[in-house]
N, C-alpha and C positions, 0 to 999 in steps of 0.2 A: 463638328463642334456641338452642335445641337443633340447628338443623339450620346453624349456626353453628359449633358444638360439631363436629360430623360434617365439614362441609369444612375446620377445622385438623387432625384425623384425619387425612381423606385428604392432608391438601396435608405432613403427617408422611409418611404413609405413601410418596407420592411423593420426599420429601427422602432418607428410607432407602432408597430404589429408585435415585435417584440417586448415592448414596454407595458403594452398592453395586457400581454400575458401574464408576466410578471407582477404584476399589479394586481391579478386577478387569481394566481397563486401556481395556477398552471406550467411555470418554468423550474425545474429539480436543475439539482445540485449532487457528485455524485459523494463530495465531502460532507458529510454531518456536522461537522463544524462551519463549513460555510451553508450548508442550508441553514442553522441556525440562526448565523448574522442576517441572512437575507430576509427571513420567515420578521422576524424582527424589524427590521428597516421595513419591509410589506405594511405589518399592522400598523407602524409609524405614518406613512407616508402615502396608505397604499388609495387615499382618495384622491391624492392631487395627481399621485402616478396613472390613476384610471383619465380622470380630462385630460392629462398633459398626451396619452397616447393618443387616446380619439381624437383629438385634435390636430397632432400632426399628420396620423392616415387621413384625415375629411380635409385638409389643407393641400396635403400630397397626391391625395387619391382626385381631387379637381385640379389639379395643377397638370397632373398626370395626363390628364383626358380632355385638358385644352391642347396641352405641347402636341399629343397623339393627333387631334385634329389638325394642327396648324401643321404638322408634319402631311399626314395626308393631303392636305390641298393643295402641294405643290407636285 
């Protein structure tokens, strides 16, 4: 059950990693029309999308690396 626990960690920590790209502009699209909507939402929104990523990887990424610990000492 715990090591359950650790893969929605990482599959967080990946969603933050994700977001974070996309915020940062690095995520294509292979539609033109929805790179447009997204390029768009980006300039809108693309400051809060930048802390809301780093946030959840530095939240996930020490979450991560307690559970990793507490798993090893058993």
């Amino acid at each position: 059950m715990e090591y359950i626990g650790l893969l929605f960690e990482i599959l967080l920590t990946a969603i933050g990693v994700y977001v974070y790209l996309f915020s940062r502009g690095f995520v294509r699209s292979g539609n033109p029309e929805t790179q447009e909507k997204a390029e768009a939402f980006r300039q809108s929104n693309g400051w809060w999308l930048r802390i809301a990523g780093l946030a959840l990887m530095a939240f996930m990424g020490s979450s991560m690396v307690l559970h990793i610990m507490e798993l090893m000492r058993r």
